[in-house]
N, C-alpha and C positions, 0 to 999 in steps of 0.2 A: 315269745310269741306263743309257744306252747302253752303254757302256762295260763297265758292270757285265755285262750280257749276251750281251753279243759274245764280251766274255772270263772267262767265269764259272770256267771252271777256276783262272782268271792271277791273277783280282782277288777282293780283301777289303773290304770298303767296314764299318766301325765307326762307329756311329753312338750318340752318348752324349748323355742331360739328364736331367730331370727327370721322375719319371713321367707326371703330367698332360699338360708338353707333347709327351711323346713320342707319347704318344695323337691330342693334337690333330692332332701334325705326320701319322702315319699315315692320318688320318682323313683327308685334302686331297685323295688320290688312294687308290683304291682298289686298283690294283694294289701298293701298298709295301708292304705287309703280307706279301704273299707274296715278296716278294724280298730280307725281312728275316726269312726262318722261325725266327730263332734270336735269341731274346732273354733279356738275361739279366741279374737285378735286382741289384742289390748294394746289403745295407742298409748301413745307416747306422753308423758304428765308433762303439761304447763309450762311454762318457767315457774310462776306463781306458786303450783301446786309442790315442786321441785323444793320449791323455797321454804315452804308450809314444811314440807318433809325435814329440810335442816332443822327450822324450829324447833321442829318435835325433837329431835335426836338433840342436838344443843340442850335443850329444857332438859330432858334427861338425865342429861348430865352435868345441869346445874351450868350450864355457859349461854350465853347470848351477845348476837351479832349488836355493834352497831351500826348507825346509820351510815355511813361509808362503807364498813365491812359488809351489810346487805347490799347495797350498790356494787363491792367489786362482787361480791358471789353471784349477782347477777349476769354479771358482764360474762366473769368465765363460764358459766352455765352456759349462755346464750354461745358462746364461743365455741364451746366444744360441744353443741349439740350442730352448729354449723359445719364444724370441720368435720366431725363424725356422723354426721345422721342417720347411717346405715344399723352405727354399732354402735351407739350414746346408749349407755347402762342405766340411763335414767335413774333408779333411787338408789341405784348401787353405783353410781360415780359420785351422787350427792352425802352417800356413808363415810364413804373414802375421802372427800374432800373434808367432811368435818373431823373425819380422824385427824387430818395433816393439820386442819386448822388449831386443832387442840395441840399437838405436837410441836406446831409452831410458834404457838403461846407460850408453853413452857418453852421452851428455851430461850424467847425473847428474854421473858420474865427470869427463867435461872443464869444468864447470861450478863445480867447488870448486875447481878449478887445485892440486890435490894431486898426489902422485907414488905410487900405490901397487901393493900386490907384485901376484907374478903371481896367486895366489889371488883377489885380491878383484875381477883383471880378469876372472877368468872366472865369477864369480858373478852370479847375477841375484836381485833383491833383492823383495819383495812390490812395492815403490812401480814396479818398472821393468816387471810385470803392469800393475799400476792404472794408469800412464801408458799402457802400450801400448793400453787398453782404450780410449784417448780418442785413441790415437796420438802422445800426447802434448802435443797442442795443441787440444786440448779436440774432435776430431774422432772421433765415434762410429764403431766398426767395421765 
């Protein structure tokens, strides 16, 4: 806070959660509120837009959903923004789930000790969702 004041022209200070606790945390000291005049909500992305975000990260990395495996990633999306809505990490549950999915993939794939093309490496299949949803070891997301 010092710092912030001393050098208010110099310094940025960004401060990011969740609406509730951000309130709380304002609430501790009555001064932050004014040394924070500018805030700024940003809802919650889509399922759609959720989705668009996998692509991107997929493409990246050279993998892509098929049509079943975009149907389950919907489903779980839409699943765990229902159970969670308070704390659904939005592009960072959707990071993390394509991590598993890739994770998932490999070891379907190294686990039948097959040799196959480069196509089917970079596919992701519905069961490498449904694994991902448990992490694969039966560990909820």
């Amino acid at each position: 806070m010092k710092a912030m004041e001393d050098r208010h022209k110099q310094f940025i200070a960004v401060l990011a959660g969740y609406p509730e606790e951000m309130e709380r945390f304002f609430s501790m000291n009555s001064g932050l509120p004014s040394r924070f005049p500018i805030v700024v909500d940003f809802p919650s992305y889509s399922v759609a837009e959720l989705l668009k975000i996998a692509d991107g990260i997929l493409r990246s990395r050279d993998f892509y959903l098929t049509d079943q495996a975009r149907e389950q990633l919907t489903k779980l999306i839409q699943k765990e923004r229902y159970r969670n809505p308070r704390t659904f990490s939005n592009g960072r549950f959707v990071r993390h789930a394509v991590e598993r999915m890739i994770r998932s993939q490999a070891i379907r794939l190294l686990e039948t000790g097959k040799k196959y093309d480069e196509l089917t490496l970079k596919r992701i299949e519905k069961e490498d969702v449904a694994d991902a949803e448990t992490d694969g070891k039966g560990w909820m997301i």
